[in-house]
C-alpha positions in Angstrom: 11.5 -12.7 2.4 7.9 -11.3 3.1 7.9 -7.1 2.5 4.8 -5.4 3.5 4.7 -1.6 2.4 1.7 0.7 4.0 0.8 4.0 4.0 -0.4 6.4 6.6 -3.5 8.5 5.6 -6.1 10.2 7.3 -3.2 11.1 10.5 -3.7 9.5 13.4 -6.7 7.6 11.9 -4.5 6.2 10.1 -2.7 4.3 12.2 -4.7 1.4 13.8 -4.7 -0.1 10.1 -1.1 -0.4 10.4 -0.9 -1.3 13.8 -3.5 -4.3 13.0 -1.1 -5.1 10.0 1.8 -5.5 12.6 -0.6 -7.7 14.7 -1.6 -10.3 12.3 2.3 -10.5 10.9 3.2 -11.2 14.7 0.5 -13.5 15.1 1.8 -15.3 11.6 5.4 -15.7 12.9 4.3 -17.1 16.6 5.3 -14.6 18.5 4.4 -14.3 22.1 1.2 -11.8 22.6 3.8 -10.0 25.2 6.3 -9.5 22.5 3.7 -8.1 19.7 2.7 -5.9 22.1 5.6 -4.5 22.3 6.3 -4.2 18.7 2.7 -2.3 18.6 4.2 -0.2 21.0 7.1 1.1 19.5 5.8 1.7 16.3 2.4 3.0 18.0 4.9 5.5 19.4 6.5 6.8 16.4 3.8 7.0 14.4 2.0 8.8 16.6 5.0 11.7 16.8 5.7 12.1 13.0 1.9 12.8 12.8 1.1 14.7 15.3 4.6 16.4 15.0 6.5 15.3 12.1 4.9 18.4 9.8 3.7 22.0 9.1 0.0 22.8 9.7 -0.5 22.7 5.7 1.7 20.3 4.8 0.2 17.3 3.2 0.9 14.2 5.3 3.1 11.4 3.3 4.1 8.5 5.5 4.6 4.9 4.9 5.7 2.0 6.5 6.9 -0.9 5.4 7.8 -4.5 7.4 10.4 -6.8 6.1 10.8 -10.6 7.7 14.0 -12.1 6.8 16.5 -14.4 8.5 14.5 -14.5 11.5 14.7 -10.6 11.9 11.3 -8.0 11.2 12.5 -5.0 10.0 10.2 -2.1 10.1 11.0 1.0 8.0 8.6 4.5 8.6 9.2 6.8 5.9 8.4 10.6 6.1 8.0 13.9 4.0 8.0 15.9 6.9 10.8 18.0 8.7 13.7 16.5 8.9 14.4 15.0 12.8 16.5 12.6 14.0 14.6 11.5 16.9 17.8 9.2 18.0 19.7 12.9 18.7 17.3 13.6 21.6 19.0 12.4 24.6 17.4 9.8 27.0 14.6 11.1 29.5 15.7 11.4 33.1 13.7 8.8 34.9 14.6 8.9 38.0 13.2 12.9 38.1 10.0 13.8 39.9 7.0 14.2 37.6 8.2 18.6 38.2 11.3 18.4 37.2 10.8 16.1 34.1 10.8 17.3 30.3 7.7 16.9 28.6 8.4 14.4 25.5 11.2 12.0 24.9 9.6 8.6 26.6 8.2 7.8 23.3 11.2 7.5 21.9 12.6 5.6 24.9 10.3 3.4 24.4 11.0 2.6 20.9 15.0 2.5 22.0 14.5 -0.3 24.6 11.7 -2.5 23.0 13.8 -2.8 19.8 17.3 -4.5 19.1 18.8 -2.2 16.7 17.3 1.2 15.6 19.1 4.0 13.2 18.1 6.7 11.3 19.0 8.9 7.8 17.7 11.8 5.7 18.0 10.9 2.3 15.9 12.3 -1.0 14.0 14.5 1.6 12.8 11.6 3.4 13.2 10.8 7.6 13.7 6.8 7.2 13.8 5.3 10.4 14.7 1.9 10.3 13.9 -0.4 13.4 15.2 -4.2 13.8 13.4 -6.9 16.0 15.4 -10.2 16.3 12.3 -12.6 16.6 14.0 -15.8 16.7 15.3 -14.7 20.6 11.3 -13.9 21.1 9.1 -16.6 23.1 7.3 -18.2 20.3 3.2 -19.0 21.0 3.6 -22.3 19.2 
């Protein structure tokens, strides 16, 4: 088992570093460039929300990430001191409405739904822990 734990600093500064982290373990495991990319994505997405959204203006920003490869699976974990929000309670963008009648937000999260196998949430010890599951062994390997 390979556990990687990050944090976030500096907002949305912060985030390439983890984002490049994500790259090279992608990279490690032979996965596809596609299928990295999509992983980037997804956790691009989120991290982006629980910074830019996640807390109050003074709040200090305490965020980390962790990524866990075991039994073929990468599990990544992003851990918040912010508000508490289940962002799996927001219900699924209409797609299929014009550009007028759609409701701004939510495609982030549909994002992160579709590119990931299993995704859940909790609030526990006044942390947001969403957890995020990628089966890599049904991924397209480089090698």
């Amino acid at each position: 088992m390979t556990t990687i734990t990050l944090p976030v600093s500096d907002g949305l500064r912060g985030i390439p570093p983890v984002l490049d982290t994500l790259a090279e373990l992608c990279e490690a495991q032979g996965l596809a460039p596609q299928v990295a990319m999509r992983l980037t994505l997804a956790l691009d997405e989120v991290l982006t929300n629980v910074v830019s959204y996640g807390f109050e203006p003074d709040q200090a920003q305490d965020i980390s990430v962790s990524f866990t490869i075991e039994d073929g699976w990468l599990e990544t974990i992003v851990s918040d001191g912010g508000r508490p929000f289940d962002p799996l309670s927001l219900p699924p963008p209409d797609l299929d409405a014009s550009l007028d009648e759609r409701q701004v937000g939510g495609l982030g999260i549909h994002f992160m739904r579709q590119l990931m196998d299993n995704v859940s949430y909790q609030y526990s010890n006044g942390r947001n822990i969403l957890t995020m599951k990628k089966n890599l062994v049904q991924q397209c390997p480089t090698k």
